[in-house]
C-alpha positions as CSV (number, residue, x, y, z in Angstrom):
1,X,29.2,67.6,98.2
2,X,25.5,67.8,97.9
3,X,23.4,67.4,100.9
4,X,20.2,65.8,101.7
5,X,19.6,66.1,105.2
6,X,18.4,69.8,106.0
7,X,15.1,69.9,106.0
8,X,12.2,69.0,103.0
9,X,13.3,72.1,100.9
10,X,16.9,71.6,101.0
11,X,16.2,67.7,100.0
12,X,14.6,68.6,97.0
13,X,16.9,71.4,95.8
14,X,19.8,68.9,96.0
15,X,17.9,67.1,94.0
16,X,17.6,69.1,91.5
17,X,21.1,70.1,91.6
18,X,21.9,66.4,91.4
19,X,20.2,65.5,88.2
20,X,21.7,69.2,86.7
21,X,25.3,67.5,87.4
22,X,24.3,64.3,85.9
23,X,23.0,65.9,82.9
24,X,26.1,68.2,82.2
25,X,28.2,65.1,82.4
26,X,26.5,63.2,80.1
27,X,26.7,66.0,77.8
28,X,30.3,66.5,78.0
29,X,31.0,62.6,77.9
30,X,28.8,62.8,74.5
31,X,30.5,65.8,72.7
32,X,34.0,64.5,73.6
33,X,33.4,60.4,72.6
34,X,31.0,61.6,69.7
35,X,32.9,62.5,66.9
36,X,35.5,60.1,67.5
37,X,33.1,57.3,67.2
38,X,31.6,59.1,63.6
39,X,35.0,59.2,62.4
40,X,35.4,55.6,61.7
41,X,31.9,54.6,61.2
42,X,32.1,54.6,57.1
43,X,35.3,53.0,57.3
44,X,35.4,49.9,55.1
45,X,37.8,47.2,56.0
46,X,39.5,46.6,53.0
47,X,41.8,43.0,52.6
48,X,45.3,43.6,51.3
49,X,45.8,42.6,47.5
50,X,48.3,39.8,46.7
51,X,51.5,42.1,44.9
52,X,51.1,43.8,48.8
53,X,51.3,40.0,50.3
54,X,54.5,39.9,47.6
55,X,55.8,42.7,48.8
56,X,56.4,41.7,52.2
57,X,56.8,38.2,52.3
58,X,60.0,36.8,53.2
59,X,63.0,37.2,51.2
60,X,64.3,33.5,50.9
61,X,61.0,31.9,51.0
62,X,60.9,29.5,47.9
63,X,57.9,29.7,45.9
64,X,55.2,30.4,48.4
65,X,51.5,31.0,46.7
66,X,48.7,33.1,48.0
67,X,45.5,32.3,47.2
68,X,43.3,35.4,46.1
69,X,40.4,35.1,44.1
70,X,39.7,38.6,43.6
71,X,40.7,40.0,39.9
72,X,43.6,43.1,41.1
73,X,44.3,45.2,38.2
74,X,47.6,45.5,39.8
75,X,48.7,41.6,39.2
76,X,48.7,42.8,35.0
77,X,52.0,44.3,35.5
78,X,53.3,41.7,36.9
79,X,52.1,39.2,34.6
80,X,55.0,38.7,32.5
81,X,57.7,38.3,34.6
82,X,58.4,34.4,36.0
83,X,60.5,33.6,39.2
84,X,63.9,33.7,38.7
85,X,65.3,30.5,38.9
86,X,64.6,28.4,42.1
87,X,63.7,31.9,43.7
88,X,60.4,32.7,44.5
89,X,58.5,35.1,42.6
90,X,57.8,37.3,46.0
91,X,62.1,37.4,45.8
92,X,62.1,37.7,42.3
93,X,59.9,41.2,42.2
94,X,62.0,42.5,45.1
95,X,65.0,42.3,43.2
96,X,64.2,44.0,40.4
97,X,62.6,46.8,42.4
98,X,66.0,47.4,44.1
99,X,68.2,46.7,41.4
100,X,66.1,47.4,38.1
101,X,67.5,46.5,34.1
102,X,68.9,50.2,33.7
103,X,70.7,50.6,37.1
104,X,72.1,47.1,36.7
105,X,73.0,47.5,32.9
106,X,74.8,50.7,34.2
107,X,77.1,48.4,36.2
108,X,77.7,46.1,33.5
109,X,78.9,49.2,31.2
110,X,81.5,49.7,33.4
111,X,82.8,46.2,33.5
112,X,83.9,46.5,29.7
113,X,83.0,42.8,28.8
114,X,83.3,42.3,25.0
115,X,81.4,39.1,24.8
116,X,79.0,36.9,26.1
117,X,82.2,34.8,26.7
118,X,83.8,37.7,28.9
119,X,80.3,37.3,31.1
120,X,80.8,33.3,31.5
121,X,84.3,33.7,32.9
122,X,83.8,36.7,35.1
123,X,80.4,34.9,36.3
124,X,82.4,31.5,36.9
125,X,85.2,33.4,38.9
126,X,82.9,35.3,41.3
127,X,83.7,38.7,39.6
128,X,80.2,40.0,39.2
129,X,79.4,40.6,42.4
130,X,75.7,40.7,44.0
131,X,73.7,43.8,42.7
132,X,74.6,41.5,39.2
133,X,72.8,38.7,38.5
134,X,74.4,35.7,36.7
135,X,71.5,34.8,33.8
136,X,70.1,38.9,33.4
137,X,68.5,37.2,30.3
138,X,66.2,35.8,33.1
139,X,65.7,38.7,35.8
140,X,65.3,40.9,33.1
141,X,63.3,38.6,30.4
142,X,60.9,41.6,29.8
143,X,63.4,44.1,29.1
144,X,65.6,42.1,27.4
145,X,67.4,42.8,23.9
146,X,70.6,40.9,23.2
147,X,73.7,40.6,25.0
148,X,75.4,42.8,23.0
149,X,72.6,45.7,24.3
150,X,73.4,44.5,28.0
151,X,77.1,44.7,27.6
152,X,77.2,47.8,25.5
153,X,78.8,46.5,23.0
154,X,79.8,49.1,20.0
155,X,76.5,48.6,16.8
156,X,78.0,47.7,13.7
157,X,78.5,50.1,10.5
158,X,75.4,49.7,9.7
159,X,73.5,49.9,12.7
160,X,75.4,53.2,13.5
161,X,74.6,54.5,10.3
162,X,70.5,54.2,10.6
163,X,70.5,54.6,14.3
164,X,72.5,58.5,12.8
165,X,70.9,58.7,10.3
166,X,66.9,57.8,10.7
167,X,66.5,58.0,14.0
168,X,68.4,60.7,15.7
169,X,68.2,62.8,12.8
170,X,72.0,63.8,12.6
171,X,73.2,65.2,9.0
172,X,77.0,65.7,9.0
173,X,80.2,64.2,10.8
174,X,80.1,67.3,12.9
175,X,76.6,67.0,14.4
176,X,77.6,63.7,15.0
177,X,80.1,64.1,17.1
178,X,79.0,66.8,19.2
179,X,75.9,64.7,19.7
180,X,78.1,61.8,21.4
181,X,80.5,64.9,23.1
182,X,77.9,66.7,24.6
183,X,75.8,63.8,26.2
184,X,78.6,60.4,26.4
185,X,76.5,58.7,28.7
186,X,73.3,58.4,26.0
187,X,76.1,57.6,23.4
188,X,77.3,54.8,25.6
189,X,74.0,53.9,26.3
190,X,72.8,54.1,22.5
191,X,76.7,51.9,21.9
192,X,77.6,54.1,18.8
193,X,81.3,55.6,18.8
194,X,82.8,58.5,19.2
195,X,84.3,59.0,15.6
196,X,82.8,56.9,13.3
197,X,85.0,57.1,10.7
198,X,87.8,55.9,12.2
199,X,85.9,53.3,14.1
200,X,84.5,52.1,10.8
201,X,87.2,53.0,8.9
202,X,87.2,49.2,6.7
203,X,83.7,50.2,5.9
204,X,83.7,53.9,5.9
205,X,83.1,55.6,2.2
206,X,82.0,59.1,2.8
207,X,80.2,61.6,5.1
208,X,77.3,61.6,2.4
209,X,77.2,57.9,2.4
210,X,77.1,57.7,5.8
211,X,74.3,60.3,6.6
212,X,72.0,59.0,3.3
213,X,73.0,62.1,1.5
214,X,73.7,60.0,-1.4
């Protein structure tokens, strides 16, 4: 407590003591507020782009457009996949973030459907369940190949025999087949079989044939 009633001298050196007090605080109050205030002051508000507003928008909203004028290099990748059909394209994106063409393809491997046929009837009785989608054609239109890529279906003779031959560089029936032993999930994945020759047998000639020795 400062006090101001003793006398002339002792009114001005409480005074002084007064305005010392006051100074020291203000000089505290600016060293702590100070570089709090110039850490935001070249901050830049920046508005979120519109695959963001996709991101989050609702899940069942159906067809729901955001305006945004501004050119986002990010839209490009986007560009060339459509909603899937009466879903949104918000809905549409999510999906294939969560369930992508190669986890979902996984799946179908597993299902062992021969045909575009098999699909139909195990779509019509409910069998394919929901991380599946009933037209992949469509979720997947960018990725797509055939139905006989999706559903792993075995490559005919002569598919086989380029794919062997040209393209994983293999140059005998053994090579082959410790290529497809020693990594079956690429082999199921690339849809050539185990043992070619028996696969094949209506077609098969020779190794030499086979591996464009001859």
């Amino acid at each position: 407590m400062i006090l101001l009633h003793h006398g002339r001298n002792s009114c001005c050196i409480s005074g002084v003591a007064l305005v010392s007090v006051l100074l020291q605080l203000s000089s505290f109050a600016f060293g702590f507020l100070a570089p709090r205030c110039c850490r935001f002051q070249n901050v830049k508000a920046v508005p979120p782009s519109r695959k963001f507003l996709e991101s989050v928008g609702n899940c069942q909203d159906q067809g729901e457009n955001y305006d945004d004028d501004d050119d986002d290099d990010d839209d490009d990748d986007d560009s060339t996949i459509k909603p899937y059909r009466n879903r949104s394209l918000a809905w549409t994106l999510k999906y294939r973030i969560a369930n992508p063409y190669e986890t979902a393809r996984k799946r179908v491997l597993g299902f062992g459907h021969r045909s575009k046929d098999d699909w139909d009837d195990a779509m019509s009785s409910g069998q394919l369940g929901q991380y599946v989608p009933n037209h992949p054609d469509e979720m997947y239109a960018p990725e797509w190949i055939s139905w006989d890529e999706w559903l792993g279906v075995m490559r005919t003779y002569n598919e086989t025999k380029h794919l062997a031959a040209n393209v994983l560089g293999l140059t005998s029936l053994d090579d082959y087949i410790l290529f497809v032993r020693s990594d079956s999930k690429r082999a199921e994945g690339l849809r050539i079989p185990v043992r070619p020759d028996l696969r094949y047998k209506d077609e098969w000639i020779d190794e030499d044939s086979f591996f464009g020795k001859s």
